[in-house]
N, C-alpha and C positions, 0 to 999 in steps of 0.2 A: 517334566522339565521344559522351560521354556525354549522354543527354536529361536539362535538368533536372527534378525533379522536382515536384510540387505538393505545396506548405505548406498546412497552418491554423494557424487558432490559437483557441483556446477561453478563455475566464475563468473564475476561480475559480467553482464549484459549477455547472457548467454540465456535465451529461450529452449525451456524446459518443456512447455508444453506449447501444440499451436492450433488455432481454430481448425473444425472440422469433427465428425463422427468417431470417437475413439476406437479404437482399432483392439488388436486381442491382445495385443501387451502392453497399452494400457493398463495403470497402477492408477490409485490413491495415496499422495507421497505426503509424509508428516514433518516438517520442519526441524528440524534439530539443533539450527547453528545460522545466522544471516535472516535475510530479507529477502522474501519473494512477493513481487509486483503482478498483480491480474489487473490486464488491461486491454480495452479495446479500442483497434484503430480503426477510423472511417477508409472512403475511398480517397482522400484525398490529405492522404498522411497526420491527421489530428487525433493524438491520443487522449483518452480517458480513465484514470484509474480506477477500478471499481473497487479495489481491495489490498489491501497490505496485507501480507501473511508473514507473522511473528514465529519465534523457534514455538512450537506448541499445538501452532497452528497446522492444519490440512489443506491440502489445495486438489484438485483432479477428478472430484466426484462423483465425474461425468465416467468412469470407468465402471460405475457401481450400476448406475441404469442405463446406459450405450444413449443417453441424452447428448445431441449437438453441442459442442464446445465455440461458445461464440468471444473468445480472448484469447490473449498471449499468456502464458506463465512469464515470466525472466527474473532471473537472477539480478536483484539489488547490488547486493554485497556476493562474497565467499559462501557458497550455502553448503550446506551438509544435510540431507533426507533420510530420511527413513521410508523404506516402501512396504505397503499393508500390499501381504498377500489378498491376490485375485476372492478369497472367499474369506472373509474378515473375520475375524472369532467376534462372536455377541460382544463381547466389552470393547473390543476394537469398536466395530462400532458404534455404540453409544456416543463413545468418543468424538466419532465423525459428527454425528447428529448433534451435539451438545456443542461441536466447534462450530458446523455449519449455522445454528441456532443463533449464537454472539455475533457470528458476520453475517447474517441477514438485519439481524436489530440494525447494526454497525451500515450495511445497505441502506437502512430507511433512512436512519439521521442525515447519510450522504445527499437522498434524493431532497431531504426536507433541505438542506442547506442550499444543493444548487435552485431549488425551485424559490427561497423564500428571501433568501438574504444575498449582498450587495459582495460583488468579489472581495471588497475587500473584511467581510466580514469572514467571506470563505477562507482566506488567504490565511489570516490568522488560525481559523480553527485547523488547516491544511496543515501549519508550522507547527501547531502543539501536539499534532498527530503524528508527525514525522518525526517528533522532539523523542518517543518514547519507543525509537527503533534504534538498531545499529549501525542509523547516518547518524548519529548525533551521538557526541561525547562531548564530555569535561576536560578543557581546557584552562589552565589559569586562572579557575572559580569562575569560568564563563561555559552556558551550552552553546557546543558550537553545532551546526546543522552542513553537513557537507552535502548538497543538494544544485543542483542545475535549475535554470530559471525553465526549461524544456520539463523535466522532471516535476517543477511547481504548477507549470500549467496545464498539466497532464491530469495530479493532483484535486485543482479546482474547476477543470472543465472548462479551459481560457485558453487565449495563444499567447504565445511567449511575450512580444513585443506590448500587449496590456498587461500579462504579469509584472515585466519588468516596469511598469510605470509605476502598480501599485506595490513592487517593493518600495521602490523610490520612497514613495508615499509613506511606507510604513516606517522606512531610515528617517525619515525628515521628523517625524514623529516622537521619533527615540523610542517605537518599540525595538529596533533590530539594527542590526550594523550590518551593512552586505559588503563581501568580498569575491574574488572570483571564487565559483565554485561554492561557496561558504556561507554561511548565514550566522552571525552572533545575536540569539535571544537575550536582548537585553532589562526587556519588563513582563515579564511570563506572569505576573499581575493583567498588567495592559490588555495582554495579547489576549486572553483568558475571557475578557469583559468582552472585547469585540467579538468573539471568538459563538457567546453566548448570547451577541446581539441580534436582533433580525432587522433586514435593511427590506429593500422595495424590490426585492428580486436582483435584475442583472442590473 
């Protein structure tokens, strides 16, 4: 018979996990419900996304080898976890390995895009990225993306005040409609072609 397992659950902007040597209760916690953001800040407050983690997904694997935790977890949305006992059953982890495997692939595309292409080619691939979480719904036969322009430059590895130039840039465009808070995907074609362009770097 299987044990069940132990939940949490966290709210929006609420840091789950925080840089440093994990400790003995430290877990491995598997997503269940929301969006959880790994990110790392400099010294001088500039964040950088390194990973989204979808309901399916795993985050905290630094629990498994007592390896240095060098990000924040937090809470996107409403989340709900599942946490993997301290000693994993073999198909637990496979599991781990098979998730951790997708977001490494998902790591390299990220390093390739800041190193190769122009923000605003990052920009769009960032918005189709964030299109396929639980910031973004269907509105009125429109994707809406409810996102912060802090949150976007976080994202593409930028400061807010050049994101917000190259939203501008993308609204004038007519891929996207920006509102506060909000972002309407209006050519998910468009965005798509940029998305797979490569520009001259930054």
């Amino acid at each position: 018979m299987t044990q069940a397992r132990e939940t949490v659950s966290f709210k929006p902007g609420e840091v789950i996990l925080y840089p440093g040597v994990p400790g003995p209760r430290d877990r491995v916690f598997r997503v269940l419900q929301g969006l959880v953001r790994l990110e790392a800040v400099d010294e001088e407050g500039n964040a950088l996304t390194l990973r989204l983690v979808r309901p399916g997904g795993y985050f905290g694997e630094e629990a498994l080898s007592g390896q240095e935790r060098r990000y924040f977890a937090e809470a996107v949305t409403e989340v709900v976890a599942e946490v993997l006992p301290k000693d994993p059953h073999p198909e637990d982890a496979r599991e781990v390995l098979a998730s951790l495997s997708q977001a490494l692939a998902e790591a390299y595309r990220r390093i390739e895009r800041l190193a190769t292409q122009r923000l605003k080619n990052r920009m769009a691939a960032a918005l189709l990225e964030l299109a396929e979480t639980p910031l973004a719904k269907e509105e009125e036969g429109q994707l809406v993306l409810r996102a912060t322009h802090d949150e976007l430059a976080a994202a593409v590895g930028s400061v807010r005040e050049t994101v917000t130039k190259v939203i501008g840039e993308l609204a004038r465009e007519g891929y996207i409609r920006s509102g506060y808070g909000k972002i309407v995907l209006k050519d998910i074609k468009g965005l798509t072609g940029l998305a797979q362009s490569r520009g001259d770097g930054r």
